[in-house]
C-alpha positions as CSV (number, residue, x, y, z in Angstrom):
1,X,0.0,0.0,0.0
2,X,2.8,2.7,0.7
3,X,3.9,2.3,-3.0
4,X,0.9,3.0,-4.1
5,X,-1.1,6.0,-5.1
6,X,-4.3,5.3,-2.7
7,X,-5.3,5.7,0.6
8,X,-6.1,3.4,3.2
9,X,-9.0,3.1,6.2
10,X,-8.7,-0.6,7.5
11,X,-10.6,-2.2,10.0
12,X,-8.7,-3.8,13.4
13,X,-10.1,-7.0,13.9
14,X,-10.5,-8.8,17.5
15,X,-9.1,-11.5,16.0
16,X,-6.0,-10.2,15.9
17,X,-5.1,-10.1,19.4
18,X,-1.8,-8.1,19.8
19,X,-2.7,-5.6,17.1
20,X,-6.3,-5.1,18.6
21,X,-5.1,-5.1,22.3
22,X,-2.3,-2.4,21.2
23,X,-4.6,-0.2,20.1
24,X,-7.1,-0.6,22.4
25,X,-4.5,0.4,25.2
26,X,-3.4,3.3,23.5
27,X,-6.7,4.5,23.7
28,X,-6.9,3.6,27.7
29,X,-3.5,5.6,28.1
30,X,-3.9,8.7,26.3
31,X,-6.7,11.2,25.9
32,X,-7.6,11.5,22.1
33,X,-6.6,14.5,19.9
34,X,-9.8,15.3,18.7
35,X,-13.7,13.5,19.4
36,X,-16.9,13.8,17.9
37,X,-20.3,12.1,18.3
38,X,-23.1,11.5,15.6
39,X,-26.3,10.7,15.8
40,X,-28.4,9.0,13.4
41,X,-32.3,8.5,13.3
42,X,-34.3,6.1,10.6
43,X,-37.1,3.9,11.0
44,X,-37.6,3.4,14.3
45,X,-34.0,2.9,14.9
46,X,-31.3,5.4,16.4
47,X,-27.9,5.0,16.2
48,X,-25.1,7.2,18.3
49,X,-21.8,7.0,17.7
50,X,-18.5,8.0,20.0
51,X,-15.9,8.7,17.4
52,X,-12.3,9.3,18.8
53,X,-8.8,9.5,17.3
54,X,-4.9,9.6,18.2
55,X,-1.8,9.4,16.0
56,X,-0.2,6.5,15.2
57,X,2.8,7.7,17.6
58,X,1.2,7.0,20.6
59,X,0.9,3.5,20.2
60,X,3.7,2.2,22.9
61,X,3.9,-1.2,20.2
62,X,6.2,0.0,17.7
63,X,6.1,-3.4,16.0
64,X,2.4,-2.5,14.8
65,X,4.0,0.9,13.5
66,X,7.0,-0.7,12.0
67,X,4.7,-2.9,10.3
68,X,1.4,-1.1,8.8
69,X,3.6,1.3,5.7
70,X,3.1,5.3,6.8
71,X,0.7,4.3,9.5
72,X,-0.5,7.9,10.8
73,X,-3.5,7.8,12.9
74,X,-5.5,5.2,14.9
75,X,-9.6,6.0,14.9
76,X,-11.8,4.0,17.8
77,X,-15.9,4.1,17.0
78,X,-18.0,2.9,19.5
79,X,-21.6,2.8,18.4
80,X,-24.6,2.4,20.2
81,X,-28.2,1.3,18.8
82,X,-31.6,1.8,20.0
83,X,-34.0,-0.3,17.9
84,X,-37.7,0.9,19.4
85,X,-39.4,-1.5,17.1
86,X,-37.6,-4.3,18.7
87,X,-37.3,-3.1,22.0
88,X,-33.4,-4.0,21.8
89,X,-30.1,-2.1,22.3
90,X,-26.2,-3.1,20.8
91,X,-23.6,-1.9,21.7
92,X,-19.9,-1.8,19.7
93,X,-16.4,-0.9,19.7
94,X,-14.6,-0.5,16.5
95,X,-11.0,0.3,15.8
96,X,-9.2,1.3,12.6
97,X,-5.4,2.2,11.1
98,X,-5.2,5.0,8.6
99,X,-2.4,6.7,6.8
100,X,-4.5,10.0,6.2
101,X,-3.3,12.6,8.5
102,X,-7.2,14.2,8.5
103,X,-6.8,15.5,11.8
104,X,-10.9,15.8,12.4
105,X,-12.7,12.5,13.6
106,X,-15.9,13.6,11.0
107,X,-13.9,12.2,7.9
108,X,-13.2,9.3,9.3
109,X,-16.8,8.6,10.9
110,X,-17.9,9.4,7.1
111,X,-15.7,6.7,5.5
112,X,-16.4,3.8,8.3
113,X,-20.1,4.4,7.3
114,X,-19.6,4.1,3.9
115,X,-18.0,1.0,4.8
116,X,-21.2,-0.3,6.3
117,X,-19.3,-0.4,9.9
């Protein structure tokens, strides 16, 4: 990808233990550089989401830097969802990797929704 002339947004699976857990605790450790929250109402359903974001550099695993090419900023979504027709709440944490240096956590709330996350 760091060839290339694109862009990348990729989402951290739980999966992936060490890379998720890394960035999860950079999240615990540091207070984000810039936060936003969305709300979003359709069909009996509401959806808010807590969108956060730090740079890359204060991930204390400099393997996951050293590995993911021009890696500059590390976005966390957590979303929540009120269904009233179902009577039912969820509840999620998402994390992603970016190489975009957008400092503002709208663009990046933008582009995870357009990925359907």
């Amino acid at each position: 990808m760091g060839d290339h002339a694109g862009h990348y947004l990729l989402a951290v699976k739980w999966n992936k233990k060490g890379f998720f857990k890394g960035i999860a605790d950079a999240f615990r450790t540091n207070p984000p550089t810039d936060t936003a929250r969305f709300e979003d109402v359709d069909h009996g359903r509401m959806e808010e989401r807590q969108c956060a974001i730090l740079p890359a550099s204060r991930l204390a695993d400099i393997g996951i830097r050293q590995h993911w090419s021009n890696l500059i900023a590390i976005i966390r979504i957590e979303s929540k969802v009120y269904n009233n027709r179902a009577e039912e709440n969820k509840a999620s944490m998402r994390y992603y990797i970016s190489d975009e240096s957008f400092p503002r956590m709208g663009y990046y709330n933008m582009l995870a929704r357009a990925l359907g996350h």
